[in-house]
N, C-alpha and C positions, 0 to 999 in steps of 0.2 A: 603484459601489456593490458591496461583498461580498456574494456569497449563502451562509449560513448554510451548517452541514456538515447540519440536520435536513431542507432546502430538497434539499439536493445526494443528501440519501441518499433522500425521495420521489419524487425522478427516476431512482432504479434507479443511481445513485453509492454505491460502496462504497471506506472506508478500503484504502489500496493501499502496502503498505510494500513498498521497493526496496533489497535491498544490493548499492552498488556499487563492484564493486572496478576500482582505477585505478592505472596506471603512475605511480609518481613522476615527474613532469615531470624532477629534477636527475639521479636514481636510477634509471633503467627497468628495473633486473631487480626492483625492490623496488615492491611492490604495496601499497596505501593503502584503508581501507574507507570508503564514506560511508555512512550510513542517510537516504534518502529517502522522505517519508511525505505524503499526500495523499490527495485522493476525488478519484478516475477511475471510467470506463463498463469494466467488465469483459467481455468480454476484449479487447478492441481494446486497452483503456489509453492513448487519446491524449492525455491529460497528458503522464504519463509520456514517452510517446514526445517531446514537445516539448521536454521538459525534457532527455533524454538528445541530441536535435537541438542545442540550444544549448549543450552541455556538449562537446559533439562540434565546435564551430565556435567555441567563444571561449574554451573550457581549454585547458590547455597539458599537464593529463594525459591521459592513451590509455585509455581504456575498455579493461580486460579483457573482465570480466563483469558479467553483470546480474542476482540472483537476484531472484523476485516472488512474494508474498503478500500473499491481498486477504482481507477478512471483512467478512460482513454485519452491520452493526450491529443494525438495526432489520429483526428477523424476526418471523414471527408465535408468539401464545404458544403455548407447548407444555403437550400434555395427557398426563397419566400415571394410567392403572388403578389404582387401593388395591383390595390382596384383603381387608385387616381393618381395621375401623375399631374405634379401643379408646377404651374414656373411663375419664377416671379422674377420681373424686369425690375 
């Protein structure tokens, strides 16, 4: 059974984008990007890390690098001061 991304983000999971850059398997001086995207537990990220574990054990490219950016979807609302209230008839 899938659990929802709204399920995933009230358990403190946030959207987690990962660019990774990889040796060409035929090419190795020539680097190749993927964009991976998911909801992982921040900062641990053990998705992610399962996902880079399997990529590391059944690809045939080399992990250079891995950059990470996560954002909370569902934050609480935000309040702002009005100095003037105007009305107009």
């Amino acid at each position: 059974m899938e659990i929802r991304p709204l399920s995933l983000q009230l358990r403190d999971y946030r959207l987690v984008t990962a660019e990774i850059l990889y040796h060409l398997p035929d090419h190795p001086g020539l680097l190749q990007s993927f964009v991976w995207q998911d909801y992982d537990l921040a900062p641990r990220l053990p998705v992610l890390h399962k996902f880079l574990d399997f990529w590391s054990h059944n690809l045939d490219g080399k992990l250079h690098s891995v950059k990470v950016a996560k954002t909370e979807i569902i934050t609480p609302g935000k309040w702002r001061h009005t100095e003037t209230l105007l009305s107009i008839h």
